[in-house]
Every structure is written in C-alpha cells, then in structure tokens.
C-alpha positions as YAML, in Angstrom:
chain: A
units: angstrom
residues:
- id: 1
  name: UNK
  ca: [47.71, 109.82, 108.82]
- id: 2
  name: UNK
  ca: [46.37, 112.27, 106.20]
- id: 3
  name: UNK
  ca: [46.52, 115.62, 106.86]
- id: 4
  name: UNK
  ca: [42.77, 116.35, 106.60]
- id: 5
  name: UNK
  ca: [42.60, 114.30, 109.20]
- id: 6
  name: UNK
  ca: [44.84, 116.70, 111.37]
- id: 7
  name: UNK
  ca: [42.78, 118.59, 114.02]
- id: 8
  name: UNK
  ca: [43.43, 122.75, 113.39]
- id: 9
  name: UNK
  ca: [44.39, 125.05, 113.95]
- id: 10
  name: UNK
  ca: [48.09, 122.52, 113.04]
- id: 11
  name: UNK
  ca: [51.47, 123.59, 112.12]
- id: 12
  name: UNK
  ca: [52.74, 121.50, 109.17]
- id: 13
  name: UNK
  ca: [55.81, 121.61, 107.16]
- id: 14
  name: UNK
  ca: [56.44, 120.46, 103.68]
- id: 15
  name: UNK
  ca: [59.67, 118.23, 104.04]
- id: 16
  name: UNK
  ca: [60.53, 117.77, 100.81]
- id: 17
  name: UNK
  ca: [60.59, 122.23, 100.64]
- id: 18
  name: UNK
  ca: [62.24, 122.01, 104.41]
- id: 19
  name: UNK
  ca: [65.32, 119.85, 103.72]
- id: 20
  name: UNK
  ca: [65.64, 121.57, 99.96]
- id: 21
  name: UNK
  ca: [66.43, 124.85, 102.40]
- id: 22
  name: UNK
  ca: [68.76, 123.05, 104.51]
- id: 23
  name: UNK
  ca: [70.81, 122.52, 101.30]
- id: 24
  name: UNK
  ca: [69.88, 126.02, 99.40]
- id: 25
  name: UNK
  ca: [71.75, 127.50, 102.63]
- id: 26
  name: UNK
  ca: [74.82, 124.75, 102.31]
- id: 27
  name: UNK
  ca: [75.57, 126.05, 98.62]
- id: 28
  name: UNK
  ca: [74.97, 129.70, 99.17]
- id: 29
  name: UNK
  ca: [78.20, 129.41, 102.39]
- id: 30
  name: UNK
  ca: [80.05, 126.40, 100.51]
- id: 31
  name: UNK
  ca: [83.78, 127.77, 99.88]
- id: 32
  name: UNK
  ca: [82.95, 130.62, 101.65]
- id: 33
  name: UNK
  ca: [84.71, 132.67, 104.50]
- id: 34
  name: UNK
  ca: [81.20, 132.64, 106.53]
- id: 35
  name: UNK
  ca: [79.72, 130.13, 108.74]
- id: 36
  name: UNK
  ca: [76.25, 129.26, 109.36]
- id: 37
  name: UNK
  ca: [74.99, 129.73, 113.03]
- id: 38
  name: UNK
  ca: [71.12, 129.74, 112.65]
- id: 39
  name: UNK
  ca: [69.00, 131.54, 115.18]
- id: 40
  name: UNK
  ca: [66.85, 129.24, 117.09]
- id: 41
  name: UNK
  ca: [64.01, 131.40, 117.68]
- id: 42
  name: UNK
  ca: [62.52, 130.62, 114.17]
- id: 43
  name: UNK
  ca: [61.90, 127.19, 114.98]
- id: 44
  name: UNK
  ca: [62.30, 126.58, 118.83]
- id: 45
  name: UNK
  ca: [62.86, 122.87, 118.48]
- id: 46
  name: UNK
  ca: [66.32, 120.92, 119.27]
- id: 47
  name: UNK
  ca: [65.55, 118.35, 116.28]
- id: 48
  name: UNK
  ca: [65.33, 121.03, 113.73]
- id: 49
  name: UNK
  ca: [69.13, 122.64, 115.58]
- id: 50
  name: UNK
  ca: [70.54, 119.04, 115.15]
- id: 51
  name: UNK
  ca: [69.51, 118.92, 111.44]
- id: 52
  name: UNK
  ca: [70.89, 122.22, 110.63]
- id: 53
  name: UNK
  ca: [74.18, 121.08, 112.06]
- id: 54
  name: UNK
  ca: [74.20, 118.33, 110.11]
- id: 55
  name: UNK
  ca: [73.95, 120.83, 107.16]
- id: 56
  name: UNK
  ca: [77.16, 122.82, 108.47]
- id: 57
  name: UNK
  ca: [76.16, 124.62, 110.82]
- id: 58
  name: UNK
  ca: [79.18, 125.53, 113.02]
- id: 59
  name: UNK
  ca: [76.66, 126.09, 116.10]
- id: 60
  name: UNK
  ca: [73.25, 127.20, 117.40]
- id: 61
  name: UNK
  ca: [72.30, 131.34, 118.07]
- id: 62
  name: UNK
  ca: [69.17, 131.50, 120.49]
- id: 63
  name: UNK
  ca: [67.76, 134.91, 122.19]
- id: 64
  name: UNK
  ca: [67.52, 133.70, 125.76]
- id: 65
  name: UNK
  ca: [68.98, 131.63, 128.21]
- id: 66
  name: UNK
  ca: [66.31, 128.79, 128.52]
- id: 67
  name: UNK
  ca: [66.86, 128.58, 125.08]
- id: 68
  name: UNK
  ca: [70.33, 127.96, 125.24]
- id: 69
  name: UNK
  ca: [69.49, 125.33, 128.42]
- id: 70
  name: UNK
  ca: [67.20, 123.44, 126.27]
- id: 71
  name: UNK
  ca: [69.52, 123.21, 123.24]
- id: 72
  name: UNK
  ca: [72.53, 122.09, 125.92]
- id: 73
  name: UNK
  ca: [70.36, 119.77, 127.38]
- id: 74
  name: UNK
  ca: [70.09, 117.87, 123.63]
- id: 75
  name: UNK
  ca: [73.70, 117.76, 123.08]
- id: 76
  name: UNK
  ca: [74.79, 121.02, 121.12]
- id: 77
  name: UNK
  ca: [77.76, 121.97, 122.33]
- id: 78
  name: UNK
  ca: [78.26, 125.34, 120.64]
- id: 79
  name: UNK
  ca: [75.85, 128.25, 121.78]
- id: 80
  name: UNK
  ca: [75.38, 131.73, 121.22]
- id: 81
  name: UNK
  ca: [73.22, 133.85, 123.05]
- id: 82
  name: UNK
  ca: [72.44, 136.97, 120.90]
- id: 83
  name: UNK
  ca: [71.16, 139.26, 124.18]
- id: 84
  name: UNK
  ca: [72.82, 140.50, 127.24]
- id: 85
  name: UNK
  ca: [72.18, 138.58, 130.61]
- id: 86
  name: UNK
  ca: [71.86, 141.02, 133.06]
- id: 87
  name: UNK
  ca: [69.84, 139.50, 136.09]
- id: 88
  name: UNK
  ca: [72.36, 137.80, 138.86]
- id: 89
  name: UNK
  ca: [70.45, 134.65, 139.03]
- id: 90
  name: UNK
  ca: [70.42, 134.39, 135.24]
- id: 91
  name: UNK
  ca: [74.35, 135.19, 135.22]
- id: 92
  name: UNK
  ca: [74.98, 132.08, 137.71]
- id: 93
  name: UNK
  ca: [73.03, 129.69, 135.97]
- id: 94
  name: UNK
  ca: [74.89, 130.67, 132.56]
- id: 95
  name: UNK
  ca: [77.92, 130.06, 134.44]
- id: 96
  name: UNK
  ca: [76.98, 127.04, 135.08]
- id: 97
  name: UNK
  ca: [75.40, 126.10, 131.65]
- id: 98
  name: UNK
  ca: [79.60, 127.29, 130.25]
- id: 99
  name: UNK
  ca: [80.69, 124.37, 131.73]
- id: 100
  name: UNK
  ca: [78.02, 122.18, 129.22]
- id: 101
  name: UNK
  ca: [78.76, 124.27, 126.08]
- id: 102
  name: UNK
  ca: [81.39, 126.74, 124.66]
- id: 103
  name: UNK
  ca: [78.32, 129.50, 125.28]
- id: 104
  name: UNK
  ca: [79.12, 132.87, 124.25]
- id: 105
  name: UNK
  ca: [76.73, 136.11, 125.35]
- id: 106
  name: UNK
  ca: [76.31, 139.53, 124.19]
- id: 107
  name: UNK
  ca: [77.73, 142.35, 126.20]
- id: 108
  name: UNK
  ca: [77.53, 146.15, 125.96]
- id: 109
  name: UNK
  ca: [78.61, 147.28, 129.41]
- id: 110
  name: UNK
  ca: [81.49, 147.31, 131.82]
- id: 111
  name: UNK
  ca: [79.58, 146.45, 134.96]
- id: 112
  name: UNK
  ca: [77.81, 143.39, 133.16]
- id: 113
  name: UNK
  ca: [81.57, 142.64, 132.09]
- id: 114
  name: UNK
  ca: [82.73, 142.30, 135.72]
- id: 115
  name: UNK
  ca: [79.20, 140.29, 137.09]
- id: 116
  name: UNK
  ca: [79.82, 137.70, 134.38]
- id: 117
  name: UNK
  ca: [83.52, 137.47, 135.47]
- id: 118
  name: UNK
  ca: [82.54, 136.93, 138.76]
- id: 119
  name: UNK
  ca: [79.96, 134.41, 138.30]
- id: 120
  name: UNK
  ca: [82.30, 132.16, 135.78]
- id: 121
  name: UNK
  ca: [85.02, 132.54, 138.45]
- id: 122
  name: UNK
  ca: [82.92, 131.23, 140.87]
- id: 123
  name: UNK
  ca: [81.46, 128.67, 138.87]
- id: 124
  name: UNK
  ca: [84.98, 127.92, 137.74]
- id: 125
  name: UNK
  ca: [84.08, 128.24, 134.04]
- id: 126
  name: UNK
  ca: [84.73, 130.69, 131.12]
- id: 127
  name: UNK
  ca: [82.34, 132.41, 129.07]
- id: 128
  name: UNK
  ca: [83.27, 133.98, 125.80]
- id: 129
  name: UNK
  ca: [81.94, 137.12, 124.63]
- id: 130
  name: UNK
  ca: [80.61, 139.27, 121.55]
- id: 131
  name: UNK
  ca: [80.53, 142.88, 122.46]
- id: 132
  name: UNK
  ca: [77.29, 144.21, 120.67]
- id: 133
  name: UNK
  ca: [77.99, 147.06, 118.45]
- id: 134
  name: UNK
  ca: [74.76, 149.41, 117.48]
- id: 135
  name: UNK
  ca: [74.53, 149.10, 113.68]
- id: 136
  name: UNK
  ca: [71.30, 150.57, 113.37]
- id: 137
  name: UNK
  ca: [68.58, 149.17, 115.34]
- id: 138
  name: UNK
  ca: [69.11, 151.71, 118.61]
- id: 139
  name: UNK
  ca: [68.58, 148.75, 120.60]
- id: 140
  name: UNK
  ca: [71.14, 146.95, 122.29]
- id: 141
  name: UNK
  ca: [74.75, 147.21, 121.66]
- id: 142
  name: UNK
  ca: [77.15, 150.22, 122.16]
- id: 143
  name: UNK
  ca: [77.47, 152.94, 119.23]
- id: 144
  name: UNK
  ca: [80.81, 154.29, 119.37]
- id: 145
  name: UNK
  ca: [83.61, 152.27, 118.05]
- id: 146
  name: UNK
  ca: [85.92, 153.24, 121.03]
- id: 147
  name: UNK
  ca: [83.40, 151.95, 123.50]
- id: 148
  name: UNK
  ca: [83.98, 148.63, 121.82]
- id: 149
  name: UNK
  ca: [87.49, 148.88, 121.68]
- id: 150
  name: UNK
  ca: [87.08, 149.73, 125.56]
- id: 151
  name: UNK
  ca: [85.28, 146.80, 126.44]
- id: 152
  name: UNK
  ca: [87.31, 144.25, 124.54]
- id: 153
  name: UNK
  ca: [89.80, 145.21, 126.63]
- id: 154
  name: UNK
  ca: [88.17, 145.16, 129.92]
- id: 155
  name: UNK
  ca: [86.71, 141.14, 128.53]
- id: 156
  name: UNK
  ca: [90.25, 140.32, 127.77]
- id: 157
  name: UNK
  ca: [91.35, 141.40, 131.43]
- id: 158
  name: UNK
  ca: [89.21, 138.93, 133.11]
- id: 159
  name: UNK
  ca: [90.21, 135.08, 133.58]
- id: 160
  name: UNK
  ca: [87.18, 133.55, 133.23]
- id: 161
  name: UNK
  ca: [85.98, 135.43, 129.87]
- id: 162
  name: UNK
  ca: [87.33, 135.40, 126.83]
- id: 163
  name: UNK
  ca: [86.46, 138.00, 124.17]
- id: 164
  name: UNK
  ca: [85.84, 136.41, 120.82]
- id: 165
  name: UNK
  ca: [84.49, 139.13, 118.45]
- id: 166
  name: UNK
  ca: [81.65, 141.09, 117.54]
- id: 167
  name: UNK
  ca: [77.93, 141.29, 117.29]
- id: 168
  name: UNK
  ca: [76.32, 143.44, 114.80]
- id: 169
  name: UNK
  ca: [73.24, 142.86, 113.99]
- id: 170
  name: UNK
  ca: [71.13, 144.70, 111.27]
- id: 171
  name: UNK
  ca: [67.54, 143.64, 111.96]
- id: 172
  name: UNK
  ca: [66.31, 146.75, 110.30]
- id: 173
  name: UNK
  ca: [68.05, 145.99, 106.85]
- id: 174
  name: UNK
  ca: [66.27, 142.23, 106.81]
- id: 175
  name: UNK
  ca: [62.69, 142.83, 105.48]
- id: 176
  name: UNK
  ca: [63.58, 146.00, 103.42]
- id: 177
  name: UNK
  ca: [61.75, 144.84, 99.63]
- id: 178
  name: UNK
  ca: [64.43, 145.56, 96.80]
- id: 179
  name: UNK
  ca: [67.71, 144.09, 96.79]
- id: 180
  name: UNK
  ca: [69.37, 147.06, 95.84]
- id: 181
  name: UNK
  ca: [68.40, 149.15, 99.20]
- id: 182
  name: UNK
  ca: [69.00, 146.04, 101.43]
- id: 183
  name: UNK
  ca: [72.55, 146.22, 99.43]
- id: 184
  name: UNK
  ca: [73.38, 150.01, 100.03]
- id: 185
  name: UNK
  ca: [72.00, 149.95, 103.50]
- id: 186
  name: UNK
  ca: [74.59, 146.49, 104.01]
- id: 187
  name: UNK
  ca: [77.42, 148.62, 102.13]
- id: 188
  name: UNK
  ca: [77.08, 151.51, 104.70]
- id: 189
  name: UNK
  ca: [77.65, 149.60, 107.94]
- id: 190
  name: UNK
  ca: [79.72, 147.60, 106.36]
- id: 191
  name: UNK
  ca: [82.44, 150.22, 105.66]
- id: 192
  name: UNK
  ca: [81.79, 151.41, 109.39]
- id: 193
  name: UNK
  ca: [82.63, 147.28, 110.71]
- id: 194
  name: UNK
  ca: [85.57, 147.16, 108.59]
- id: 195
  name: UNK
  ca: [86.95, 150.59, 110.21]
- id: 196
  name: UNK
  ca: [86.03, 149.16, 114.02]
- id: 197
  name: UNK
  ca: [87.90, 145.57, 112.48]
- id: 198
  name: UNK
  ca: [91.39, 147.90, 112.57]
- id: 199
  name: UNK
  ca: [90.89, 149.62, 115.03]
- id: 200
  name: UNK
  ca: [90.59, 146.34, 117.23]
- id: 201
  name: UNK
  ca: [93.58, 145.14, 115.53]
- id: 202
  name: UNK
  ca: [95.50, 148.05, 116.65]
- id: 203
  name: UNK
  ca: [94.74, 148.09, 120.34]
- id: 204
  name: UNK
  ca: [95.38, 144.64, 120.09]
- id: 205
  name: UNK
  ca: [92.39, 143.22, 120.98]
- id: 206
  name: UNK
  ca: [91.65, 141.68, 117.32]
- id: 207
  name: UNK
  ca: [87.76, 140.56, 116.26]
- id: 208
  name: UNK
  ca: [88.25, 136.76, 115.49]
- id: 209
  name: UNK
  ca: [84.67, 136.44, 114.80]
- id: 210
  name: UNK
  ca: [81.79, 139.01, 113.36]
- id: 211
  name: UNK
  ca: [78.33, 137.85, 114.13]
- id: 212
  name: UNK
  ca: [74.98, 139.03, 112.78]
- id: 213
  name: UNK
  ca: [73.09, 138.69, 109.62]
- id: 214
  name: UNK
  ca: [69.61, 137.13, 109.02]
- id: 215
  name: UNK
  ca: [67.89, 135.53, 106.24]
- id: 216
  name: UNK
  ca: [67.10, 138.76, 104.18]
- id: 217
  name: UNK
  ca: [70.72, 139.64, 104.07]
- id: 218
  name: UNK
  ca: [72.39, 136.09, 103.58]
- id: 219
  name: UNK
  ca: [72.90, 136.26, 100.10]
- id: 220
  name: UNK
  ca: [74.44, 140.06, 100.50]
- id: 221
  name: UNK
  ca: [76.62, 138.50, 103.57]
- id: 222
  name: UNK
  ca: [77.97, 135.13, 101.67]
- id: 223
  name: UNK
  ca: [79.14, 137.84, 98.95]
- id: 224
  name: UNK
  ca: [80.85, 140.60, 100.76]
- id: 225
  name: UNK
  ca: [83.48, 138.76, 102.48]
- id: 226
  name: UNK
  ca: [83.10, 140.43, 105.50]
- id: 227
  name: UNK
  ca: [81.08, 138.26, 108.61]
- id: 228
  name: UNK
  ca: [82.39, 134.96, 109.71]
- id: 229
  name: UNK
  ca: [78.82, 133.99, 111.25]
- id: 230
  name: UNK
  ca: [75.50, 134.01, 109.58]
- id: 231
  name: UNK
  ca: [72.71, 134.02, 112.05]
- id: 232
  name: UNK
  ca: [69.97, 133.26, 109.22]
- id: 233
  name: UNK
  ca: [66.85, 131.73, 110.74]
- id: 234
  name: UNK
  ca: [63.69, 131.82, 108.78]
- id: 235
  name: UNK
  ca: [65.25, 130.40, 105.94]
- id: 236
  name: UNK
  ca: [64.03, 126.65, 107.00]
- id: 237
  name: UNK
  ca: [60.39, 127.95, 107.14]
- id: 238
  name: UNK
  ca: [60.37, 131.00, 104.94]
- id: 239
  name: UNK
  ca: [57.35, 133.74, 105.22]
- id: 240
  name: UNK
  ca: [55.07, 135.97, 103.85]
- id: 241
  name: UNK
  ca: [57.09, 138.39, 104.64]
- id: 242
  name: UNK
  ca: [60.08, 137.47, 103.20]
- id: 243
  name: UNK
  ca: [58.25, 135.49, 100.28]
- id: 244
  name: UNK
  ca: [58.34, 139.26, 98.70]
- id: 245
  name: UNK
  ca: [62.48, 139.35, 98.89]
- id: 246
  name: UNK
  ca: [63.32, 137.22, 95.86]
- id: 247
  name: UNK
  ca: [65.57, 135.14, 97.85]
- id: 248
  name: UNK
  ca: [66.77, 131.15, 96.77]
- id: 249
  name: UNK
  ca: [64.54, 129.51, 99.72]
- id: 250
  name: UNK
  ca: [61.01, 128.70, 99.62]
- id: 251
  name: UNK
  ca: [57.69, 128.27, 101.77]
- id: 252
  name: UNK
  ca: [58.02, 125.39, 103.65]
- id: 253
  name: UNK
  ca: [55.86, 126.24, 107.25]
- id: 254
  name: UNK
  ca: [51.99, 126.40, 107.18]
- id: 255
  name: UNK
  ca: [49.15, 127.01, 109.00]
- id: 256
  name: UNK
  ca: [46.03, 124.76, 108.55]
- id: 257
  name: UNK
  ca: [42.75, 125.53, 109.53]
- id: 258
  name: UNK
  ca: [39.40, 124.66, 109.01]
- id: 259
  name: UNK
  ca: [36.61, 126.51, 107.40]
- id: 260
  name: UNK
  ca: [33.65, 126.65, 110.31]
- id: 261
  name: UNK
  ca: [31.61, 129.07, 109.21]
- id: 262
  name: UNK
  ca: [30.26, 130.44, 105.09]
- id: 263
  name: UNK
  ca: [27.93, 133.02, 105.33]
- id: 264
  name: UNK
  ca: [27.10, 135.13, 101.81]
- id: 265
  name: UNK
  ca: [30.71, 136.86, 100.80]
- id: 266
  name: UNK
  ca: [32.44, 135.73, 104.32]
- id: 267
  name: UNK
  ca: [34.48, 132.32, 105.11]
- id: 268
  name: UNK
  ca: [35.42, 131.70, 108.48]
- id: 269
  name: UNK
  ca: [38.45, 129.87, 109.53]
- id: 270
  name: UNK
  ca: [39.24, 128.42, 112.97]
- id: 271
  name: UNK
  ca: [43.12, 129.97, 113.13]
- id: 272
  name: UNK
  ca: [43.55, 133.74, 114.25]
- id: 273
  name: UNK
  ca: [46.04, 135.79, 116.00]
- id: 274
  name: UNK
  ca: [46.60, 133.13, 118.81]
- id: 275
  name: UNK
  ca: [47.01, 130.57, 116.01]
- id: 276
  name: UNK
  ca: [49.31, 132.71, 113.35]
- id: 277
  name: UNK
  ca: [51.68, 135.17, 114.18]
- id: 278
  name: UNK
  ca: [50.52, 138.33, 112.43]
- id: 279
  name: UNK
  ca: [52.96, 141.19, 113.63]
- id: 280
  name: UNK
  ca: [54.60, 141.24, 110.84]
- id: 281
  name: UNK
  ca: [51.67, 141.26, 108.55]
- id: 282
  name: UNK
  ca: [48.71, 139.33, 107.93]
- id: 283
  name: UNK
  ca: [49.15, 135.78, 106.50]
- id: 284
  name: UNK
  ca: [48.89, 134.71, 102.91]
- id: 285
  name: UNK
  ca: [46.22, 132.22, 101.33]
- id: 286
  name: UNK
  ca: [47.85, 129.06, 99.08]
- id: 287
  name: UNK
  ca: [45.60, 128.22, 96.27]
- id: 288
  name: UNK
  ca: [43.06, 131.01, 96.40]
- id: 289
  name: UNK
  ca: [42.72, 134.82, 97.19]
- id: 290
  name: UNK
  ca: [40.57, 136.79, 98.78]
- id: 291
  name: UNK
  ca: [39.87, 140.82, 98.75]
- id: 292
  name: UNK
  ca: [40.19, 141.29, 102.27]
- id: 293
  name: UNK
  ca: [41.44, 139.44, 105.32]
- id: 294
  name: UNK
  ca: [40.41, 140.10, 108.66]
- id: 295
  name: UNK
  ca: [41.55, 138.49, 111.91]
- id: 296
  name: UNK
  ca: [40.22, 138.10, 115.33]
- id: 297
  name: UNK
  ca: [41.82, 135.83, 118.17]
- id: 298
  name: UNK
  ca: [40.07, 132.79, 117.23]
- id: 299
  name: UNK
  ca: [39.26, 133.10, 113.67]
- id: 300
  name: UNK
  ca: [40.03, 134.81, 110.68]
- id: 301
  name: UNK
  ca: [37.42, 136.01, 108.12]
- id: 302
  name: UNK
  ca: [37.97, 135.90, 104.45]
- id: 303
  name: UNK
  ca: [35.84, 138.58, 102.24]
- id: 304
  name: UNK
  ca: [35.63, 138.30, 98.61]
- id: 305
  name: UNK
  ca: [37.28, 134.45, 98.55]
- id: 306
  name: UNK
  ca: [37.78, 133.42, 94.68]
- id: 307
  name: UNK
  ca: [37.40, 130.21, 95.28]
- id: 308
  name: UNK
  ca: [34.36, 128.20, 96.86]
- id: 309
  name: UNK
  ca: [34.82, 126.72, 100.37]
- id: 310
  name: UNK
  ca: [32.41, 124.34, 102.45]
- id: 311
  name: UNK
  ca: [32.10, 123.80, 105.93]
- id: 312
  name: UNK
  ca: [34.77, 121.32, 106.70]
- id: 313
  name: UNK
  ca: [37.37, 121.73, 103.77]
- id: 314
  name: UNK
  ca: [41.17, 122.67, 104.85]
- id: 315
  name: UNK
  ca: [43.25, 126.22, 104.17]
- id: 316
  name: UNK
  ca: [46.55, 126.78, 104.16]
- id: 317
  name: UNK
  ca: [48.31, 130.13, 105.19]
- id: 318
  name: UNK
  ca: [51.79, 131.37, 104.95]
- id: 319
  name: UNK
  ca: [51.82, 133.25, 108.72]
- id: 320
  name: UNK
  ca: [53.00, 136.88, 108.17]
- id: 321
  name: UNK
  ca: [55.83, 135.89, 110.23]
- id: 322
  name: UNK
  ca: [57.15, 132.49, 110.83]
- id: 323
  name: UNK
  ca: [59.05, 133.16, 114.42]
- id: 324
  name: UNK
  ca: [56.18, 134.39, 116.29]
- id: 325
  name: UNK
  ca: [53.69, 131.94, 114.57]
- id: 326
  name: UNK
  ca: [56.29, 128.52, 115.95]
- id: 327
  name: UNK
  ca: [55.83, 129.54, 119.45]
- id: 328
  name: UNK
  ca: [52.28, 129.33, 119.49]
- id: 329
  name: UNK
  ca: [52.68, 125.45, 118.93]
- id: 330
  name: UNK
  ca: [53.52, 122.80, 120.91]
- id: 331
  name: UNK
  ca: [54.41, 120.36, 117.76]
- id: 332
  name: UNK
  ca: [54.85, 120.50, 114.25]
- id: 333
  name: UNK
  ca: [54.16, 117.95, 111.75]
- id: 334
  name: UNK
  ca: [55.87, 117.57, 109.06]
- id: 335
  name: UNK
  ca: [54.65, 116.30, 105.64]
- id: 336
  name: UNK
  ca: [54.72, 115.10, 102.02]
- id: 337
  name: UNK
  ca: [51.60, 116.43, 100.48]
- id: 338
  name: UNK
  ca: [48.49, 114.87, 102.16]
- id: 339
  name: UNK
  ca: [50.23, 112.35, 104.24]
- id: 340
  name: UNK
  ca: [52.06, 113.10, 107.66]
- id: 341
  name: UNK
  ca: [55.18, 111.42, 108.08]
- id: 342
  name: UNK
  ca: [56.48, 113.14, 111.32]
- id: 343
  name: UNK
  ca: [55.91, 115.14, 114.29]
- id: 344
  name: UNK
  ca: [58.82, 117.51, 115.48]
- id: 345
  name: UNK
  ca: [58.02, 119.03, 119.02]
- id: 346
  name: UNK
  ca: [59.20, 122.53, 119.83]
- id: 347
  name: UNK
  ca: [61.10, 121.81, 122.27]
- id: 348
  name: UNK
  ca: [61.89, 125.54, 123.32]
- id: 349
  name: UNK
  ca: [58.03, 126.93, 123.24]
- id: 350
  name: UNK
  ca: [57.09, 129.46, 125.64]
- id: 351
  name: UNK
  ca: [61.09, 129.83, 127.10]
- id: 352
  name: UNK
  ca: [61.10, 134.17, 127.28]
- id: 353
  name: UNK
  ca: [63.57, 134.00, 130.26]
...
C-alpha cells in the first residue's frame, strides 16, 4: 500500500530512520559501564520492546502496572516499573506478575515497603526494589539521603524484597536547549548521587544499580561513568522537542493528515490535539512552513503556509511530543518513503492503571 492511500489522521514511522536509532543508541553504550533499559511509554507497543532488546537492551522501564502486564504477557522477562504502587489490589496483582518477570518498583515509603512485603509473601514471590531519590523534579522519591539509606535497610529486612539500587530521575534536566546547562545541571546531582553511593556503601546496604536518565541526557550519562541504567525512550521516535537538542538520533515518528479545507491564507488539516500530542509544544511541518499554527481538537489550521496545498494532498508533522502523541493510536505503520511495509500495534494504548 502507498501511504497516500493511508486514511488520516495515521501514525507512520520511517524504518530505515527507526532501526538507524536502534543502532545510534548501541554505539553511544557499546564498552560502556551503562545499560540500556528504554522506557516504554514512548512507544507503548511490545514489538518495538522486543526490537530494542535485540539492540541490547538489558530490559524494559514502563510507568504503570498494565504496562508491565502487557510487556510480561509478550515474553520480556525483565521489568521495571518507574512509579510507586500504592493501591492494595494493584500490590497483589504485581505480586503475582513477580512470579512472570524479575519486576522491580519504585518505593519512597516505609509503609509501602511493608504492603509490598506482605503481598510477595503471600503470593510467595519477591519483588526487587529502587528506592526513588528526589533529584529535582519534587515529585516522587524521598529528598534526604538518610531517608534512602533508611529504607534500603528496611527493603533489605524483608524476605520477599530485595533492594537493588536507586532511582533518580532528572526529568527536568531532559528538554533544557544547550548542552552546556543540561551538563552543569547533570554535574550538580551528580556529585550529590555519588555522595548517597558511599553512604549506602557504608551502612552496608550498597546501590548495585542507579536508574534514571532519558534521551536528552544519554549522551551526558554514557560519558560520566556514573548510572548503570539508561531509561532513554524517545530516542526511537525523536521529537520536535528534542529535534532542538543536537543529539545523534533523528525524526523517525510522524503524523499524517490530510488537507480538508484552503480558504485565502488558511489550510486546514484533519489531525489536532486528539490526533498529535501537543503538551509539549505544537508540532512541526516537514517540507514547508507556515507563520502561524493553530490547533483545535479536530483540526489544525496553518496561516501563512509557504508552500501551496490542495484539497486532498498529505502533511507530515513532527508531534511536539512523541509519548503523548503514540497513545492516541491504536497502530502504527511503518514505512520506506511512500510505500507501507508494516503495521506495529500499540499494544499498551490507553493502560493509565
């Protein structure tokens, strides 16, 4: 099938640009001290997670636990969830899922501790854990460095968990522009980790693994010899936001859409906000510019387009943000040029619990 035959809005990926990512992300961690464990909640589909282990990943990070039951459910057999799981019901069923998968969760406090050793005990499993430390994005985690210490400790005293390392994750360092203030910001809570690192060692609950990173921070990571687990995501698809970062991975994920409407100055696509994820910024024409872009839920408006469009012809857009834009699709199809050669279904799509 050609892809102008594709009914839009359609989410397409260039293979050729999708695989050539795969392997960007294999050099940048080849001899290196830091293994890739990509987060699956840029893509959402259990093909793309087998692929990326076949490129070296050493497992799969999701953000919830019907994530981490989907990705079970097609055979990985390494899983990190990158959240705490709080609810009871949601704590027995992960029990459960431990004994598909060495799963690993987040924690950050002593009474989740104790319900998760309960419900592995029960469930006759064990469930590893990171405990979250608060490296700037006052979200989860704990902030003081004995709190961690404190909770290792209280981990290590249960049967059925075992405590495995850390999770610090710098979200707000990811999208900053220049290299050098993603590098100073890195440098800061870097010397911070490496001070938690000994002090770990010294109660003698020791870190074996440090987990966090993301795709705007994987070059900085692979070079500071300091994380053993990269959870880069968006490198596969890139975005328009991090198109702007200089980094060694390229624009693979589209939108297409259709014109529908050309009135005077204004072109009117079929794609909007329920179609392209946007809250990260609006998304980015290929081939043409326009002076202003303006999106509703079912359509987007181009002003001032540089290039003539007719009723009919096909757009592509680079979404803002390629996480939020995957799990507005059932199916992606993937491509070389014009022609479709696959479909890859996401798998994982609408899975928030």
């Amino acid at each position: 099938m050609k892809t102008n035959r594709l009914e839009t809005p359609a989410l397409i990926v260039e293979r050729d640009t999708f695989y050539k990512n795969l392997d960007a992300m294999k050099s940048l961690l080849e001899g290196r001290n830091l293994s890739l464990r990509p987060h699956f909640k840029s893509n959402k589909s259990a093909f793309i997670a087998h692929e990326q282990m076949k490129y070296g990943a050493k497992g799969i990070t999701c953000a919830k636990l019907g994530e981490a039951i989907d990705l079970a459910d097609s055979g990985i057999d390494d899983i990190l969830i990158a959240n705490q799981i709080t609810q009871p019901s949601k704590i027995a069923r992960a029990a459960q899922l431990a004994h598909d998968c060495h799963l690993t969760v987040c924690v950050d406090n002593i009474d989740n501790v104790k319900a998760l050793a309960k419900a592995a005990k029960e469930a006759d499993s064990i469930i590893h854990c990171y405990v979250e430390y608060d490296i700037g994005m006052d979200r989860c985690g704990v902030v003081q460095p004995e709190q961690v210490v404190e909770l290792a400790k209280a981990v290590t005293a249960e049967t059925n968990l075992t405590f495995d390392g850390i999770q610090a994750y710098a979200g707000h360092i990811s999208h900053v522009i220049t290299e050098k203030e993603r590098l100073d910001m890195t440098s800061d809570n870097s010397a911070r980790l490496r001070r938690l690192l000994a002090m770990l060692d010294e109660a003698g609950v020791p870190a074996r693994e440090l987990s966090g990173g993301s795709t705007g921070t994987s070059v900085i990571k692979a070079e500071e010899d300091l994380y053993t687990e990269l959870q880069a995501g968006s490198y596969i698809f890139m975005d328009g936001t991090y198109r702007q970062l200089g980094l060694p991975f390229e624009n693979s994920l589209f939108v297409l859409a259709t014109v529908v409407s050309v009135r005077g100055g204004v072109t009117v696509l079929d794609a909007g906000v329920k179609s392209c994820g946007m809250d990260q910024g609006e998304p980015t024409l290929v081939g043409m510019n326009a002076e202003r872009i303006e999106a509703n839920e079912e359509h987007i408006k181009l002003f001032g387009l540089d290039k003539q469009l007719n009723i009919g012809d096909k757009v592509r857009l680079i979404p803002g943000h390629c996480c939020s834009t995957v799990n507005l699709y059932d199916k992606i199809y993937l491509v070389d040029g014009d022609k479709v050669v696959d479909r890859i279904i996401v798998t994982s799509r609408g899975k928030s619990k």
